[in-house]
C-alpha positions, 0 to 999 in steps of 0.5 A, spaced: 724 091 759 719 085 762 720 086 770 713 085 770 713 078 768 715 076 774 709 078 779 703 074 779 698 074 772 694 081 772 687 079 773 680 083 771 674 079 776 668 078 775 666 071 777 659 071 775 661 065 770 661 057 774 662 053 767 665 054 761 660 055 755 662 053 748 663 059 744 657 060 739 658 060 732 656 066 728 656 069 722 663 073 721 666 065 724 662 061 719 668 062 714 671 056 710 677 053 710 680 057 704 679 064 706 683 062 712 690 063 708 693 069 705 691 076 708 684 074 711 688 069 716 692 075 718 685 078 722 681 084 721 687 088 728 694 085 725 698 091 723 701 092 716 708 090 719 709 087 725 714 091 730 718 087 735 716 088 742 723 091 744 720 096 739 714 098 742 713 105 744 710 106 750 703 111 750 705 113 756 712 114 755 710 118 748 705 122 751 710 125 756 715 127 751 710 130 746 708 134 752 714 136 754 715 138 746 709 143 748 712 145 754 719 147 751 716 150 744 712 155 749 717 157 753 722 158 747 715 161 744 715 166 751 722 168 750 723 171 743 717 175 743 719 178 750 726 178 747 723 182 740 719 187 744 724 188 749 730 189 746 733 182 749 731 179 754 735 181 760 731 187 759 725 184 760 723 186 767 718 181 772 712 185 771 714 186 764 713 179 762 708 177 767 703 177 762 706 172 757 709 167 761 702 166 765 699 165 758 704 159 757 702 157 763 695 157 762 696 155 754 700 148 757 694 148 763 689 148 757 693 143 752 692 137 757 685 139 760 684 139 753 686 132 752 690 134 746 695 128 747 689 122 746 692 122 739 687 116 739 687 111 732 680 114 730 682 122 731 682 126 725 688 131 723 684 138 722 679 136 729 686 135 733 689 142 730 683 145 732 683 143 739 690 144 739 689 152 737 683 153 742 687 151 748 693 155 745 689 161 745 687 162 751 694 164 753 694 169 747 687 171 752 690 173 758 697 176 754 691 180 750 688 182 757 694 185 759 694 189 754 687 192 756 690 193 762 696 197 760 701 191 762 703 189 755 703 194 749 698 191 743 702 189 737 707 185 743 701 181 745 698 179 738 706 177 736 704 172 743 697 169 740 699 169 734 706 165 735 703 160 740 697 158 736 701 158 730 707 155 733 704 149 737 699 147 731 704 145 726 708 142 732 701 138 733 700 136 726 707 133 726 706 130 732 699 128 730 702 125 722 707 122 727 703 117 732 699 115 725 706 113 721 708 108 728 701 106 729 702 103 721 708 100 723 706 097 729 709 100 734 703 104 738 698 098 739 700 093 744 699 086 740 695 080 745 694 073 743 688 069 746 688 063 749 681 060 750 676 060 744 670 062 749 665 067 750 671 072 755 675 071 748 669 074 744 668 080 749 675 082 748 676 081 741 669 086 741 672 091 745 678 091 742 675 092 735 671 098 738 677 101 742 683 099 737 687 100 744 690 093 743 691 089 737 688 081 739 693 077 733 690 070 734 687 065 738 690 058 740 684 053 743 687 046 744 679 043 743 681 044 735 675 039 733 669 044 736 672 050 735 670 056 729 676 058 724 676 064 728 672 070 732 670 075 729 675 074 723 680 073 729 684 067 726 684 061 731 692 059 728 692 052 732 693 049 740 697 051 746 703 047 743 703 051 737 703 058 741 710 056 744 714 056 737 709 061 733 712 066 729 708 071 733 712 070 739 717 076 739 711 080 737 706 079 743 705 083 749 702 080 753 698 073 752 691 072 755 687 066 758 680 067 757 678 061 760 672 061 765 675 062 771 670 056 774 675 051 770 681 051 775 684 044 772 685 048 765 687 055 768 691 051 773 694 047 767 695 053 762 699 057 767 704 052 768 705 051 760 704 057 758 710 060 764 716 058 760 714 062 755 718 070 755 711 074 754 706 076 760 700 072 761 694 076 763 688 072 766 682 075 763 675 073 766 668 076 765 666 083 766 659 085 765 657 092 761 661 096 757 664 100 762 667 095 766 670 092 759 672 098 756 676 098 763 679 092 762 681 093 756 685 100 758 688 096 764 690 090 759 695 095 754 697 098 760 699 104 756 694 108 754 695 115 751 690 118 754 695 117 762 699 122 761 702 122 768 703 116 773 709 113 770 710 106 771 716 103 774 718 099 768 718 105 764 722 109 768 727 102 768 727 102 761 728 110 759 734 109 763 737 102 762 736 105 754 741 111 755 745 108 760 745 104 753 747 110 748 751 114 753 756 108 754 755 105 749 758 111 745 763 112 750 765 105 749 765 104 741 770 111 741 775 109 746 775 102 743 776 104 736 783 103 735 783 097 739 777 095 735 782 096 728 788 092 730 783 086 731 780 087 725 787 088 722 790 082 726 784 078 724 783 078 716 792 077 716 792 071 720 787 067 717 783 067 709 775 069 711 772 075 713 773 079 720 767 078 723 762 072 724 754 073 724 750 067 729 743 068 729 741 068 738 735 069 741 733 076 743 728 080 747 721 075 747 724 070 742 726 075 737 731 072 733 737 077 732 744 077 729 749 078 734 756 080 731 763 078 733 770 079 731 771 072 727 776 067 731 775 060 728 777 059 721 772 061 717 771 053 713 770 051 721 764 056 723 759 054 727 752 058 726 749 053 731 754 052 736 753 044 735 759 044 739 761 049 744 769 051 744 773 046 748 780 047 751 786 047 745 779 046 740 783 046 733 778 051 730 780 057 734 786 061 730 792 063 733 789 070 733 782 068 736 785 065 742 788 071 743 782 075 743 777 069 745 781 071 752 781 078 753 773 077 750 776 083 744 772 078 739 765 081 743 767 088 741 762 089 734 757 087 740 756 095 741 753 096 734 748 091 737 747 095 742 747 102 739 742 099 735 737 097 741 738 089 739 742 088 745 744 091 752 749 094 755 748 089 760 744 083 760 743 075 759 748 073 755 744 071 748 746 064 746 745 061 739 739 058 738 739 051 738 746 052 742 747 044 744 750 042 751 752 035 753 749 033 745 742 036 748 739 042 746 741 047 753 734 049 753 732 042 755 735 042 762 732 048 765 725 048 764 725 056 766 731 058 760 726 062 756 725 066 762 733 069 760 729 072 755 724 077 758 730 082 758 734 085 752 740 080 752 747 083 754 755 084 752 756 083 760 751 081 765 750 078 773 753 071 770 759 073 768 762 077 773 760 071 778 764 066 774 759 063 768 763 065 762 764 062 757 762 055 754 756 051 758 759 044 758 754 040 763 747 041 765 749 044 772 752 049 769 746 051 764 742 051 771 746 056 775 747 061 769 740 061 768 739 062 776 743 068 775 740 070 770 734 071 772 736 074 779 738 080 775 732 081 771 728 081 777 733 085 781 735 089 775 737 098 776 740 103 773 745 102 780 745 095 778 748 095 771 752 100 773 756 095 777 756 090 773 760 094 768 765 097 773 766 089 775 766 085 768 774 088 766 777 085 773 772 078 772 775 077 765 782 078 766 782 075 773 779 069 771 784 064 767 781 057 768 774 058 764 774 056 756 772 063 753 
């Protein structure tokens, strides 16, 4: 979710550097202009497809659940070969079952010890079912053990083994063939862009070349006249003013400066630039040896798979956030249906065009998404752009939208963009891209307004419950909607969404003056 973004830059120190060299122009940088179009322009690390981050998995997250899908598939494994020898498992006594359920147990133990949810971009498939079944086996050893000890009867302690090694492998091939499907579609590895064509950028985009823990897009430096086409293949894709509207945007986890920490004015400089992006920064500076790189790289995608335990904060925030999502947001899509059909109803008999109006507003990290809405202009009067925000009496709105303008039923379709994970449950209002405010761009007042986008946008949010609903008429009022905005991102919880929603029915019907 971005939370994170807030706290001051990540930094991996090692302060041995006092100037900034010039990056030294070697083989793999020597490329003529031309081969930088097309595919090579791309680099050797960039995905076949470019996955949102809203989309991406969290290694940490993923390793946990494959390792609770180990945990369930040994006690449902458990549990039917004591049922099948026992005649039903309320038949089993505690001495009876001792055996097999200390070998789930150890079976679990030696699947982790093992490292069997690594599951890095290099592991092959047989190598893992290999090491999958040599750790299940070890449980099959201690039920095989009590039954030299007369405790487990042969053939019950051979159906364990065999149902164990056989059962947890085939569970570990689909898991192995599904890590390898979202590592392809980009949704595994934590994509970065380098700020900084220097000897730091270097030694990142190598690591990261060795490692394929994190995925190095491209470079933006703003010293274009004395830089390399790119590093290591890596392209170099312009300044620092093109990284703000790159395409690639929505796509970065993280940006990296690799500025030589002696240049304080640049660093300075860039931080400041780079802030009203929605993407984390991270400052990367030197690190000598291998081992001190690696590290670096490791904390830098910060979700390793290999970490199973020590959940983040933010990834114990974004879990929640997503069910509270689904849950309610399938709650709420049932009890609206009928309401939801009479608007559609009521929509397409008042006025010719169709019922819902599609704009394009700006998501999580700059994504671009299509926010849905029941339609309520006449059709040949639509806005995509929100050039002109809907005034008092505005001749566009029909005589159903006003209706549902008010009691915000136009905002209903919004579920199916949060069924979809494109929106929140409770959020920042995502406003049209280019939405204009006093005849300027709205994002033109604040300079912090991109920050709205560190958070999946909402149906509902902090803004509206306290009175910022509606049309944005003046620059104040685009200040104090950010302001409010970026005070439930930094506060955002569980607890806190949970008000919201409790709170956005009576705020919506108490308030009568604002222009909705």
């Amino acid at each position: 979710m971005g939370l994170g973004w807030f706290s001051p830059p990540v930094v991996f120190v090692h302060m041995d550097l006092l100037a900034e060299p010039t990056l030294v122009r070697s083989n793999a940088t020597a490329l003529p202009s031309s081969a930088m179009d097309g595919a090579l322009r791309r680099g050797p690390m960039r995905p076949a497809k470019l996955a949102p981050v809203r989309r991406r998995i969290s290694g940490r997250v993923l390793a946990r659940r494959l390792r609770q899908a180990d945990l369930t598939a040994l006690a449902a494994a458990t549990a039917w070969v004591l049922s099948r020898a026992h005649g039903g498992l309320l038949a089993v006594t505690l001495g009876e079952a001792g055996p097999e359920i200390l070998g789930a147990l150890a079976a679990a133990a030696a699947l982790k010890a093992a490292q069997t949810y690594d599951l890095g971009p290099r592991e092959t498939l047989w190598p893992h079912l290999l090491k999958t079944a040599a750790a299940t086996a070890l449980g099959g050893v201690l039920a095989l053990a009590g039954s030299a000890a007369g405790f487990v009867a042969p053939a019950e302690a051979g159906l364990f083994e065999l149902s164990l090694v056989s059962g947890l492998s085939v569970l570990h091939a689909f898991d192995w063939m599904l890590v390898r499907r979202w590592r392809k579609a980009g949704r595994l590895t934590p994509n970065v862009v380098v700020v900084g064509a220097t000897p730091n950028a270097q030694k990142l985009i190598e690591a990261a070349m060795a490692s394929r823990e994190v995925a190095v897009l491209g470079v933006f430096d703003d010293r274009a006249s004395r830089i390399p086409p790119s590093i290591h293949g890596v392209p170099v894709l312009g300044d620092t003013k093109a990284l703000m509207t790159h395409k690639l945007i929505p796509f970065v986890d993280r940006i990296v400066i690799t500025v030589a920490p002696s240049a304080q004015t640049r660093v300075r400089e860039l931080m400041e630039r780079l802030k009203l992006l929605p993407n984390a920064v991270t400052l990367f500076m030197d690190m000598e040896g291998v081992d001190a790189q690696r590290a670096a790289l490791s904390r830098l995608t910060e979700a390793p798979l290999t970490q199973v335990s020590g959940e983040r904060a933010e990834d114990g925030r974004e879990t929640a956030k997503r069910a509270q999502d689904l849950v309610f947001g399938v709650l709420a899509l049932l009890a609206a249906a009928p309401i939801m059909a009479a608007t559609a109803l009521a929509v397409r008999l008042d006025s010719p065009g169709p019922i819902f109006f599609r704009q394009r507003r700006h998501g999580f990290n700059n994504e671009v998404i299509n926010v849905w809405k029941f339609r309520s202009m006449r059709h040949d009067a639509a806005d995509a752009t929100a050039a002109r925000q809907v005034s008092a009496d505005d001749d566009r709105v029909t005589r159903v939208g006003k209706v549902i303008r008010r009691l915000s039923l136009d905002e209903l379709p919004q579920l199916f963009n949060v069924l979809g994970g494109e929106m929140s449950l409770v959020g920042p209002r995502p406003h049209a891209i280019g939405m204009k405010t006093d005849g300027a761009e709205a994002a033109a007042f604040v300079a912090e307004y991109a920050w709205r986008h560190r958070m999946k946008p909402g149906i509902t949010g902090w803004a509206q419950i306290n009175g910022s609903v509606g049309a944005l008429e003046t620059a104040e009022q685009v200040r104090r909607r950010v302001a409010l905005d970026v005070d439930y991102i930094e506060r955002q919880s569980f607890w806190l969404d949970l008000y919201i929603l409790i709170m956005t029915l009576p705020a919506l019907l108490g308030d009568k003056t604002s222009v909705r």
